[in-house]
C-alpha positions, 0 to 999 in steps of 0.5 A: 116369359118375363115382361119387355123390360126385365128381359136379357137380350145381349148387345150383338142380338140387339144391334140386329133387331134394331136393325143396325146391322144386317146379320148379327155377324157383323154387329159382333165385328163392329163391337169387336172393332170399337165402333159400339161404345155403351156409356162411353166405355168399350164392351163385349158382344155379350153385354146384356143391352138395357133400357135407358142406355147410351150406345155409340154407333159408329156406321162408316162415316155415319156416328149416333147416339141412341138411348135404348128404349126397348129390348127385343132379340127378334128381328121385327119390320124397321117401324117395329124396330124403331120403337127399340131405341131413341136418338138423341137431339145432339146426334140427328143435328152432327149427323144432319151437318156432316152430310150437308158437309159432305154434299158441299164437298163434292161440288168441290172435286175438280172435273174430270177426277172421278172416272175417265171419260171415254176421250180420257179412255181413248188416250190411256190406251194409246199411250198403253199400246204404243211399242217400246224403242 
């Protein structure tokens, strides 16, 4: 078996064990989609990853830069999978800012706009069921 960092293990496989994602399915749609950019370019899922690449990950409203660290194409426990890769400094703080963005923004909502109260309900239905003239 050739040593940790000479192995070949495709990019979708490493995604997996990384666990960045849950199946390697998905990790392919979301090469496929363009939400994984390796040095800033777009590849296939069968691009081999290497030690010292950039990834961009892009995760719903979650974006990461990683350095690969490690190759592994078995799915190992998350402290294991952790030891794969290394996010950059610039990455945690952007990340660390649009969730405090985030928090702030739901205490802008105005009352009342997320589901109906059971007094809301009450009137919806009234005004659903009354007959028509």
């Amino acid at each position: 078996m050739p040593p940790n960092n000479e192995k070949k293990v495709r990019l979708d496989k490493w995604l997996w064990a990384a666990r960045f994602f849950k199946t390697r399915n998905l990790a392919i749609d979301a090469i496929n989609g363009g939400k994984i950019h390796v040095d800033g370019k777009r590849f296939k899922p069968s691009r081999e990853a290497r030690i010292g690449q950039c990834l961009s990950i892009r995760i719903g409203m979650v974006e990461r830069e990683v350095i690969v660290q490690g190759v592994s194409d078995q799915r190992r426990p998350a402290c294991e999978a952790q030891l794969l890769y290394e996010e950059t400094q610039a990455s945690i703080e952007q990340r660390e800012k649009q969730t405090e963005e985030r928090k702030t923004q739901v205490h802008m909502l105005p009352r009342g706009s997320g589901r109906p109260t059971k007094k809301n309900r009450r009137l919806i239905r009234r005004f659903t069921e009354q007959p028509l003239d």
